[in-house]
N, C-alpha and C positions, 0 to 999 in steps of 0.2 A: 504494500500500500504506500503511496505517493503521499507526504503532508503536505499542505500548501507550500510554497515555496520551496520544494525541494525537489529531487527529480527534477521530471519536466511537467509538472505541478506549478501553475500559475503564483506569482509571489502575491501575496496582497497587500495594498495598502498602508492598512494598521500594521502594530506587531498585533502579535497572535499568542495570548497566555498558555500557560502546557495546560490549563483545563481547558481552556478552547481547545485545545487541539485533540484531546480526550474524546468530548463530547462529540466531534466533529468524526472521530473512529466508529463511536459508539452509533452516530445517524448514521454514516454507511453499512455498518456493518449488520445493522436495524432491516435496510433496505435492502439488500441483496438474499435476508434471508439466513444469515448466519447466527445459531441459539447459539453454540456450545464451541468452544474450537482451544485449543493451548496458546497461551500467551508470550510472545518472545518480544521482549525490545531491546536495544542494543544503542546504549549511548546515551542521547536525548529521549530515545524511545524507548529507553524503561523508567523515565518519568512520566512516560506518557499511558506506558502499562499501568504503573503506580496509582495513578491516578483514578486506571477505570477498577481497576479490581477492589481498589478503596470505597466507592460508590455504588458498584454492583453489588446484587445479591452472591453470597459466595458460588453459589450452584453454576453461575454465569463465566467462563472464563473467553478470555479474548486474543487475536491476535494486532500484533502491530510491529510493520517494519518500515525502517526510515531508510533515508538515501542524503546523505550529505553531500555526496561528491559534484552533482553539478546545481547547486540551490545558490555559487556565488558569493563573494565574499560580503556583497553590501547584507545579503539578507543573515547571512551568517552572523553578522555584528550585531543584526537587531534582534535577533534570536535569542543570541548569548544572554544577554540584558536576563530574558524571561526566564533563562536557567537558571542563571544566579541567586535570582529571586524565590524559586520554587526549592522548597527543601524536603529531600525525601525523607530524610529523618523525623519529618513532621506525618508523614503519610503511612511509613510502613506498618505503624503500630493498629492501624485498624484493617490491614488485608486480610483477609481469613481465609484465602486460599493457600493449598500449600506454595510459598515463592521458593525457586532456590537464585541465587545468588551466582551468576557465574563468571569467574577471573581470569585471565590469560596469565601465567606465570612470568611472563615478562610485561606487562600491562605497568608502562611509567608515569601514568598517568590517573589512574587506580590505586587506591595504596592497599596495601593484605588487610590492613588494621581496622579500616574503613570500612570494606566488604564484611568482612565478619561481623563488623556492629551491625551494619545495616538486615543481617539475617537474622540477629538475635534481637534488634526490633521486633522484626513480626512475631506473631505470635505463630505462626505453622512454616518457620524461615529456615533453609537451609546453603551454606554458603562453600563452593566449591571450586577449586582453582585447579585449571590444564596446563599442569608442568609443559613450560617451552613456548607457549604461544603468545603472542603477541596482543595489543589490545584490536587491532583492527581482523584479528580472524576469528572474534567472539564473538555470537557462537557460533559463524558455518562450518567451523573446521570435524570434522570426523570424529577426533577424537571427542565433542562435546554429546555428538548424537546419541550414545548410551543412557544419558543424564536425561533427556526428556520423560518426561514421566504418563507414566499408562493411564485411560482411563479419564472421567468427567472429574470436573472437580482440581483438573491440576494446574498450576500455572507456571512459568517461569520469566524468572526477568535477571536478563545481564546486568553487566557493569553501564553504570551512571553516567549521564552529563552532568549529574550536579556536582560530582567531583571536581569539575573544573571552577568551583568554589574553592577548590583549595590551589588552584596556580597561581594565584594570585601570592598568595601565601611563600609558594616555591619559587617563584620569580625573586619575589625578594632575598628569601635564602641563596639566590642563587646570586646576586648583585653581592650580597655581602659577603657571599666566599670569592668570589672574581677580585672584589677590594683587596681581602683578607690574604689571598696568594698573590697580588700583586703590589702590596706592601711588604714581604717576605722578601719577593726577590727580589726588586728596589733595593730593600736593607741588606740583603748578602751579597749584591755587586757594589753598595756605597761602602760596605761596612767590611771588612776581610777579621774574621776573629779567629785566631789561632785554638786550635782544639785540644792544644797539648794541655792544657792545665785541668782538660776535663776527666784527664786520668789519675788524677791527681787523688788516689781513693780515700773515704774515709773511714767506717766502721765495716764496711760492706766490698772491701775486695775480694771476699769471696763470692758476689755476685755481679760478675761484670757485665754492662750492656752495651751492645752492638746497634747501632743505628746505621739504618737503608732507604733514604730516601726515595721519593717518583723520579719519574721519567722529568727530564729538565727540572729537576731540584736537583741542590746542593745540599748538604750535611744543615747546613745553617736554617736551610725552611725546618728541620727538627729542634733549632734550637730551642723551645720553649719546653719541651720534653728533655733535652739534654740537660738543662736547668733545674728543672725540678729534681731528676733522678742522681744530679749529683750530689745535688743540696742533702740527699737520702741517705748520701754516703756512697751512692755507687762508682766506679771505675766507668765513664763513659767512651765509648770509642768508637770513631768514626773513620772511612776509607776516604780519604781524598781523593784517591787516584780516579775515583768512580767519576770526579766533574760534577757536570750536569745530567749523568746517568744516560745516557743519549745512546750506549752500545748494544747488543745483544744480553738477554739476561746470561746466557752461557759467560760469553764474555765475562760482564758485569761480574760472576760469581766466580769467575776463576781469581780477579782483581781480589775479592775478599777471601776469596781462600789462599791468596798467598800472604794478606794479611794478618788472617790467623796464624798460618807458621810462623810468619816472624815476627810477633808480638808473643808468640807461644802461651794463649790464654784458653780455658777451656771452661765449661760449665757457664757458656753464655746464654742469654738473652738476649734475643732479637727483639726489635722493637724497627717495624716497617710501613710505610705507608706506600699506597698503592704499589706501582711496579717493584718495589723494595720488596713488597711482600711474595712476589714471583722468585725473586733473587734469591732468598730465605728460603723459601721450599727449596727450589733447584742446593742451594750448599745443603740441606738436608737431605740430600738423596746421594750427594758426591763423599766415598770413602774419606777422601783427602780430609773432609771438614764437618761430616756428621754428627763424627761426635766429639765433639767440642762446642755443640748446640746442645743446649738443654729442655728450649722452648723458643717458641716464635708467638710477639702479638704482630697480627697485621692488621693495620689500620684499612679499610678501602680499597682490598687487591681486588682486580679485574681478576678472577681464579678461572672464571672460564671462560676472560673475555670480556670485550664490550663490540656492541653490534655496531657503532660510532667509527669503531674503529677503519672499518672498509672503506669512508669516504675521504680517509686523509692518504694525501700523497707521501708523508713522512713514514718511512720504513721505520723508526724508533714509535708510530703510532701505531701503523697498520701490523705490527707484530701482535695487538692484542686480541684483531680480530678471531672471533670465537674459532673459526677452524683453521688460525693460522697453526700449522706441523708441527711447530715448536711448544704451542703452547697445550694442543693435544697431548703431545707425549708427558709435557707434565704434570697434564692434569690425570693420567692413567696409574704417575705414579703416588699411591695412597699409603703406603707405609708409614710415612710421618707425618699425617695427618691428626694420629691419637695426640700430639705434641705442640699443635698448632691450637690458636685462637684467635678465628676471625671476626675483628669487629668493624660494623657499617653502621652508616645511615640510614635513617627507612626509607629516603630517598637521595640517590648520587644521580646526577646528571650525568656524570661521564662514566658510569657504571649502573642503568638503568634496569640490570637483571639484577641487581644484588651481589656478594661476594661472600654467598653461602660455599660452604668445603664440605662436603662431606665425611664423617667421622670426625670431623673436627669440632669444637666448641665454637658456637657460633653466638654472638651476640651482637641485636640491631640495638642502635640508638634512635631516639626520637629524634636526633639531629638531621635537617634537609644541608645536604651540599657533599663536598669530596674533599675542602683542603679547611675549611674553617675546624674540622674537628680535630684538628692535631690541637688545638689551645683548648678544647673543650676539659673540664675536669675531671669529668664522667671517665672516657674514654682514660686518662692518665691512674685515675684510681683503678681501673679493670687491671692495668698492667702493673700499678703496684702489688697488685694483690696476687701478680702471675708470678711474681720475681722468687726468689726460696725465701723461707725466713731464715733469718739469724741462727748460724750453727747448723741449719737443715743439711 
């Protein structure tokens, strides 16, 4: 089904409220003769599901599909407006069909945390996410077809336009990490701080940390964790040779595995932010430097990738893409994954699957962005708390 201005569905006038647009499903669907039928909407059209299944008798279920792709940007803008304004979280509580709830496992625009409220709203809600897909092939994609449900009485409704209530939100998270790493490394080209005295141990040389920073970061964008963790007493130690990390993680990790020989320290902690955290694995898998790691926190590693990655021409970016060779074979290696702990954002822009590991201890932060959360406290206390205690 075609809504006003979308398709090739005449635009109107006014804007058009998601109840109007409801009510306008509900007279078609009146007139052709349709009692009973399962309900799918997908985007803006499962506010628009929302709506009718809210106002229906439960016994009643409906279908409605949209079509954004030629409605146009002017209507798209007026549109928006009416989304913004409609909250499903006002709605779900009185559906009393069974809803479920369904998520594309890569869906960055959807957040996990949100869908699951929105299921436990309803009172017959159930919320369901397709490891791998994206938001744009929810629900045609095959693997969602099982999930439809038998029989009168059932309904189903995707992932929301009203989520885009919350970009708003992530824009801004997203300006203040852009600021946040671009004050960093302003300060590490104005500023050269020598990292020798970060070795400089106190009660805690028996637990030395290793720092690996991303791809074009230097040792210095970790400075605010170098700080704290010496202030701790720890032995800090950083690889200069690494640069601006710009090489091959191979590369990269042969660089720190010759700096493990010749500083000859072992029973370290890793402490890594994105690509750093690729680097860390990979020396956890190499004889030479295994063990002489005790643990790795990674901050925001791309562990399986980022989909972003494909459209850059920089061979130091396009190596993250998901089925770049190199990074497959690392991710098959799971050994020392029991040893690892990956903590993210609930949403990274430049990591919009996430940088879940499997086997490994995984913890999201409510934090939106990729680089603002090395200064976060949250994230600093997980790794205090990773490091051994005292005498351990």
């Amino acid at each position: 089904m075609e809504l006003p201005g979308f398709g090739e569905a005449r635009s109107p006038q006014e804007q058009v409220a998601i109840a109007q647009f409801a009510a306008l499903v509900r007279e078609a669907l009146s007139r052709i003769g349709v009692e009973s039928a399962v309900l799918i909407g997908h985007s803006m059209g499962a506010q628009i599901v929302a709506e009718i299944a809210a106002r229906e008798p439960p016994h009643l279920v409906w279908i409605v599909l949209s079509d954004y792709f030629r409605s146009g940007p002017r209507w798209h803008f007026r549109t928006l407006q009416e989304l913004l304004r409609h909250h499903l979280e006002d709605v779900m509580p009185v559906i009393q069909v069974p809803t479920l709830i369904l998520r594309g496992g890569r869906d960055s625009i959807v957040p996990r945390d949100w869908a699951a409220e929105l299921a436990a709203a309803a009172p017959r809600g159930l919320s369901v996410e397709i490891e791998g897909e994206p938001r744009t092939n929810v629900p045609p994609s095959g693997n969602g077809r099982s999930l439809l449900p038998r029989g009168r009485g059932a309904g189903m409704l995707s992932t929301s336009g009203t989520a885009l209530r919350a970009i708003a939100g992530r824009a801004w998270g997203w300006v203040l990490d852009y600021a946040y790493v671009a004050y960093w490394q302003t300060h590490g080209f104005l500023f050269r701080h020598d990292p020798r005295p970060y070795l400089e141990a106190g009660e805690r040389v028996d637990a030395p940390v290793l720092l690996l920073p991303g791809v074009y970061e230097n040792w210095q964008f970790l400075k605010p964790i170098a700080d704290a963790l010496h202030a701790d007493g720890h032995p800090v130690h950083v690889v200069r040779t690494l640069g601006y990390n710009r090489g091959t993680v191979a590369k990269m990790a042969a660089l720190v595995t010759a700096y493990l020989e010749a500083a000859e320290i072992s029973n370290v902690t890793i402490v890594a932010h994105s690509k750093g955290g690729l680097i860390g694995k990979h020396l956890m898998t190499l004889p030479a430097s295994a063990a002489r790691i005790r643990h790795m926190v990674a901050v925001n590693t791309p562990f399986s990738g980022s989909h972003y990655a494909r459209f850059f021409l920089a061979p130091s970016i396009r190596a993250f893409a998901p089925r770049n060779p190199a990074l497959l074979a690392l991710a098959r290696k799971r050994a020392a994954h029991p040893r690892i702990t990956s903590v993210f954002s609930k949403f990274d822009p430049h990591i919009p699957g996430g940088s879940h590991l499997a086997d490994a201890e995984n913890i999201v932060l409510e934090n939106y962005g990729h680089f603002r959360v090395i200064a976060d406290p949250h994230p600093l206390q997980i790794i205090r708390d990773r490091l051994p205690r005292k005498g351990a």
